[in-house]
Each structure stands twice: as structure tokens, then as C-alpha cells.
N, C-alpha and C positions, 0 to 999 in steps of 0.2 A: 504494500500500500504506500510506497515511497516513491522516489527519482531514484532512476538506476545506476547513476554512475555522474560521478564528477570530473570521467575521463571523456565524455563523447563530445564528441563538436560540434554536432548538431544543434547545440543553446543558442538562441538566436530573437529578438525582438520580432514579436509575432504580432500582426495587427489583425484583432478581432470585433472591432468597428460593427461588420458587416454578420456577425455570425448570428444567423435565425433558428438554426438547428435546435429541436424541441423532441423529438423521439427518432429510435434507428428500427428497423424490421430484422430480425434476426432469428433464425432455426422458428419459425411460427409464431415468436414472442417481439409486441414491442416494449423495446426499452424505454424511458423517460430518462433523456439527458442529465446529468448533473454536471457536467462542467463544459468548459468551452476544447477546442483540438483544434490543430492546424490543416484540416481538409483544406481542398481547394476552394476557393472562396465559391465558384460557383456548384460548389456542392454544401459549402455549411452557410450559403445565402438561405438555402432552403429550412422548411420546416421537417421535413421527413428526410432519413436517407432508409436505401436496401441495399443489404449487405448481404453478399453469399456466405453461407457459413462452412462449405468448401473450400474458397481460395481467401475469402474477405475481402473480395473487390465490391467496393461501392459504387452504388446508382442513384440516379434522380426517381426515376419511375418505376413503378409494381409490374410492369409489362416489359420493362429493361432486364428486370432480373429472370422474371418467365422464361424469355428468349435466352438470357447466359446461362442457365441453368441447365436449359437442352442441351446447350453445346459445351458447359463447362467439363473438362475430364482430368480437371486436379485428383489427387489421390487425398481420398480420406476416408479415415484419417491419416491425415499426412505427419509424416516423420516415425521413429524406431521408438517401437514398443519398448516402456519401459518398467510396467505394473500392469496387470490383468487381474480381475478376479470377477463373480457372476455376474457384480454390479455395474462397475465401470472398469477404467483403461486408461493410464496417462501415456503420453508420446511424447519423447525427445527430440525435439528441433532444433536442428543448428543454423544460426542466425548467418550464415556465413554462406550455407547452401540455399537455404531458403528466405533470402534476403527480400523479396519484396514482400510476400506473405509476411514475415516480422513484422517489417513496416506498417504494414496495412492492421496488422495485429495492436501493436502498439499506438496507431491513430485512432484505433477504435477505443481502446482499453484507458485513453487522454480523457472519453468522457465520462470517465466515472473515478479517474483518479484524479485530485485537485493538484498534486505536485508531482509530476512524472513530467520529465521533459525527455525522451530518449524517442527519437520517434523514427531517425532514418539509419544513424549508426548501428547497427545492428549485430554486425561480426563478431564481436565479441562475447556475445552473449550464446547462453543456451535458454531455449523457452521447454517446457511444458505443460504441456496441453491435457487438461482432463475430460474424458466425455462418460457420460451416462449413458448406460446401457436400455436400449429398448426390449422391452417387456413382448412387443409386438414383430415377429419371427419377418425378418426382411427387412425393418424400417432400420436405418442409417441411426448412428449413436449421438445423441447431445453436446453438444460444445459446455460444459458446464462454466469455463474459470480457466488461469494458468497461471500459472509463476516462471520468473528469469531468475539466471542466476548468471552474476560472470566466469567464462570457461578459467580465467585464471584469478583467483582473488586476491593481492598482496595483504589485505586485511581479514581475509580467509571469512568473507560472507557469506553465505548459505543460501540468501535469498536476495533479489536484487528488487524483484516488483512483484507483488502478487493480485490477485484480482478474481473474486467471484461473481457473476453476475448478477444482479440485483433478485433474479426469480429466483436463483442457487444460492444458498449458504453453504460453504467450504468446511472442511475438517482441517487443517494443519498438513497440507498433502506438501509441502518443502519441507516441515522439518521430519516427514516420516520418510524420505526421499534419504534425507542427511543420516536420517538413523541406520536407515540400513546398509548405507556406504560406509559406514561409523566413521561418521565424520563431526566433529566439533564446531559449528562455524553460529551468526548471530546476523539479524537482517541488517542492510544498509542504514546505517545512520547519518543522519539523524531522521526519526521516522513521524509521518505527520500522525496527527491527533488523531486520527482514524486507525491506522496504521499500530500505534500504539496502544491501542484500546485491546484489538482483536493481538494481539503478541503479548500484553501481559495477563488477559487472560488465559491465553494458553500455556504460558511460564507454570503460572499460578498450578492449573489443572494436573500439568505434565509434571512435575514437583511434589505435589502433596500425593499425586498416583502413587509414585516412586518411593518418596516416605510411608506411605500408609500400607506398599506392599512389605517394606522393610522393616518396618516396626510390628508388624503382623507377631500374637503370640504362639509361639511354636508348636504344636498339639501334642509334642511330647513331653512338656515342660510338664512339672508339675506345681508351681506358682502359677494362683490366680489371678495376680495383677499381671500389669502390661510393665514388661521390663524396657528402661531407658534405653534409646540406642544413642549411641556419639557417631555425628557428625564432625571429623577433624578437615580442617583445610588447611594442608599442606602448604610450611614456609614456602616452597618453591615456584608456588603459584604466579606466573609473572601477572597474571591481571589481577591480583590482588589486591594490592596498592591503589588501585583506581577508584574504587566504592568507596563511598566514605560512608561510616558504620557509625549509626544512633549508639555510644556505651552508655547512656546516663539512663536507660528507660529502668522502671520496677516492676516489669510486665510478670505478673506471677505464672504467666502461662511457662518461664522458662525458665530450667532444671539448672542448680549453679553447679553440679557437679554430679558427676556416673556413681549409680549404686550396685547393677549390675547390667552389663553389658550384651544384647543380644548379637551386635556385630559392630565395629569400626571400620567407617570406607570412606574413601578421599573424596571432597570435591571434585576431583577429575573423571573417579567411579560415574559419578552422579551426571556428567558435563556427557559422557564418554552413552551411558545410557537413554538419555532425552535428545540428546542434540543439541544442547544450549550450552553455548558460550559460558565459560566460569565467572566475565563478568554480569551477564544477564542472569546468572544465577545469583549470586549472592547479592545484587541487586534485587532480587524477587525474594529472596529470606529477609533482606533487610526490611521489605515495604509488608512480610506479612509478621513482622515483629520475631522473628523465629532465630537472630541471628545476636550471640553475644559474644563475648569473651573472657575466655576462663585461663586462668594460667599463662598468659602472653597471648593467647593460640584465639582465633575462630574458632569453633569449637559448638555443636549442637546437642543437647542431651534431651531428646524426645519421648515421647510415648504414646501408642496408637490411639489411645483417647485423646489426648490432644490435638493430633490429625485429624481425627474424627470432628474434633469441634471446630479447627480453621475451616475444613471440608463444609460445616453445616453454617455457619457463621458465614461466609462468604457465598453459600449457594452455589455451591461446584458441583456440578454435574460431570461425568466422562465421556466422551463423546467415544462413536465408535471412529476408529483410525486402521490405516490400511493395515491388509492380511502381510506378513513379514511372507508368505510363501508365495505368493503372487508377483514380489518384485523380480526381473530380469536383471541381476548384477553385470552379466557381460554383455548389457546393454546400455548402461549408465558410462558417461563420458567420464 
């Protein structure tokens, strides 16, 4: 939900003067514009555009796309499978092969993101494409949403733009992408207010999952309480330093010291399992009060009822997230 890159050169003063564009027609649904794009003037003079959901070429008229439609013989869904399962299917695209489809991707994907400027540079990037699977034996699959990511990150970002469209709500399909390449990386910053909404939710969700399966009491244990777990975070952390950590709070929800231990595991465990960068994490311990210090150290001392009540106290649901057996690893770039 961000700008993709502070490296493309495409940023350019755009004059939207003239822009009328109010809804686009797309896979049977139309959208309601939310923001302005650099179409051709005489295409976002208009009130309507149609947009093939095959190649994503735009038109002025409903009888423009009729006729491209007969003759269009793009491949779709276009680009290497890279997730299946009975629902739906993401596809890897490389912006470098299928440069004008990006383009035309990323014009469309302008009106519904307020701060995305990437719209012709395209090369370096990789997109994925999610579609929903039809119920109905024959019909072509749904263009649901996609996410970019850059092919090389020096800041090792995971996600460059994401986007679901307004009649689809998304599940986390870049960071369950990241997860299964066990890759560590955190989205382009700085991310807008939108953007940031839907990522710290999902911090939040993917986090307390994680803790709540960890602190889980053992069935062979024969203590009926919930035994403490320590969360340590290793001196070695280079993004450690970066968070600046609340130490003055009295928050009684946190343990100032282990009584006995169900298991100790690194921040990088935790970074290494979810997909989230170790400064978006201790950032998302700090904002849900979970993070103190004991002994010099970070340091977390939990217990499943505890989790249990951030979990109910915040209203956290788990959403379902992709099948790990469905991804194509020696298809991922």
C-alpha cells in the first residue's frame, strides 16, 4: 500500500487538471475510483474506462473492449505459477519481460493507491498476481489483488506495493510468499496511513499466533498453571538499536522475571518464522506493551493466558493464510 521505490525515474510532475475518471469496468465488476493516475489525458478526461482483465489494456467504450476481447490472445493467467491450491493461484511476473502489462498494471493499481508513483519503470521489479478460482467448470479465474517486490532489495524489503481490490479483501499473501522462501525482509518504508493500518494488524495477529502456539501448556506436564516462556533478544541483533523501548511503564501484565521455563528462543526464531523484520517486530511488542527489560537484556516472560487476553483485548481474529504445500519453490525468483 506504499510507493515502490525511491530508485525509478519515472517521478515526474503530473498535471491532473483535466482528470474526470469516476469508475473503471473490470473482470464484470465496476470499481469506484479513489484516487487520480497518469492515463492518457484522453482516456482519464473520461468518466468510465474498460479495462481487459487479460492484458489490462484500456478503452473508452463497452463495444471497444467487446471487439478486443474476441481478438485479444494474451495468456492468462499470465506469468509462472507460483502457489496453487483449490481456491486460488498467484503468478510471478517479471516486470522486465512483461513490461507493458506492469505498466498498464501499475496505472490501474494508481487509482486506488494514494502514494504509489512507479508506473513505467518497471524492470526491476517482480509482481504477483493473485486470482480466485471459479466454482463454475470452464469460467477463466478472478484477478483478485497483487503485490511487487524489488528482484534485488539493498534494504532487503519483502514487499514493494500491495493492493487488493476494493470487492476482495486480501490475507497477507507477500508475507506468506516471504515465509516460505524463509526469508526475513519488512515492506517499503515509509508506509502510508493505509498501508500501515493493514501491516500492523497483521504484525499484531502473526505475533501473538506465534506466542500463543509457544506458550501453549504441554499435555504432559503435570502443572496446572501456564508456565512462563522467555523471550530473549539477542545482543547481536543489529536492528536493535533502532526501537526505542517504553522502560518506565508498571504494566502488571509483564513477568519481571522466569519461574519456570517452557522454552527460550531468539528474536531471530520469531523474525525467521513470521517473516517480519526484527525491527517491525519489537516494534509491534513494544506498541502491544509486551516488551521490557530484565537484566540488561530484552527479554519477554509470558504466559498463555496472557496471550489469551492481548488476543481478546484487541479483537484478533486469525485469518486463514496460504496452504505451505501449494507453494512452487523452484518457481519463486
Amino acid at each position: 500500500m506504499k510507493k515502490e521505490s525511491s530508485q525509478n525515474s519515472d517521478i515526474k510532475l503530473i498535471d491532473f487538471s483535466n482528470f474526470s475518471l469516476k469508475r473503471v469496468y473490470l473482470s464484470g465488476y465496476w470499481l469506484t475510483v479513489w484516487y487520480q493516475s497518469p492515463y492518457p489525458e484522453e482516456y482519464c478526461s473520461r468518466k468510465d474506462l474498460y479495462i481487459c482483465e487479460k492484458c489490462l489494456k484500456y478503452m473508452k467504450y463497452p463495444k471497444s473492449l467487446l471487439a478486443h476481447k474476441e481478438q485479444c490472445d494474451a495468456k492468462y493467467p499470465k506469468g509462472l505459477i507460483v502457489y496453487e491450491d483449490s481456491t486460488c493461484a498467484v503468478y510471478q511476473i517479471d516486470g522486465k519481460v512483461e513490461k507493458l502489462y506492469c505498466q498498464n498494471l501499475c496505472l490501474l493499481s494508481k487509482l486506488f493507491l494514494d502514494q504509489k508513483t512507479l508506473y513505467y519503470d518497471v524492470s526491476l521489479f517482480l509482481f504477483y498476481i493473485l486470482y480466485t478460482k471459479s466454482t463454475i467448470a470452464g469460467c477463466d479465474p478472478t484477478f483478485v489483488g497483487y503485490f511487487s517486490k524489488e528482484k534485488k532489495s539493498v534494504e532487503n524489503y519483502n514487499l514493494a506495493c500491495v493492493l487488493t481490490f476494493p470487492q476482495f479483501r486480501g490475507q497477507h499473501h507477500g508475507y506468506e510468499i516471504s515465509k516460505l522462501k524463509r526469508c526475513v525482509g519488512s515492506p517499503e518504508k515509509p508506509l502510508s496511513s493505509q498501508g500501515f493500518a493493514i501491516y500492523k494488524s497483521y504484525w499484531r495477529s502473526a505475533i501473538l499466533l506465534y506466542l500463543l502456539q509457544k506458550t501453549k501448556q504441554p499435555e504432559t506436564s503435570e502443572n496446572n498453571t501456564s508456565l512462563p516462556l522467555a523471550l530473549k533478544i539477542l545482543p547481536h541483533s543489529s536492528e536493535e538499536s533502532s526501537v526505542k523501548v517504553q522502560t518506565d511503564r508498571s504494566d502488571s501484565n509483564l513477568i519481571s522475571e522466569p519461574l519456570e521455563l517452557i522454552s527460550v528462543f531468539s528474536i531471530e526464531e520469531l523474525a525467521l518464522e513470521t517473516g517480519i523484520s526484527i525491527e517491525d517486530i519489537l516494534s509491534t511488542l513494544d506498541d502491544l506493551y509486551l516488551l521490557s527489560h530484565w537484566k540488561d537484556e530484552h527479554t519477554i516472560y509470558l504466559t498463555h493466558a496472557l496471550i489469551l487476553k492481548a488476543i481478546k483485548t484487541l479483537g484478533i481474529t486469525f485469518k486463514k493464510r496460504l496452504d505451505p504445500l501449494g507453494i512452487i519453490p523452484e518457481n519463486l525468483y
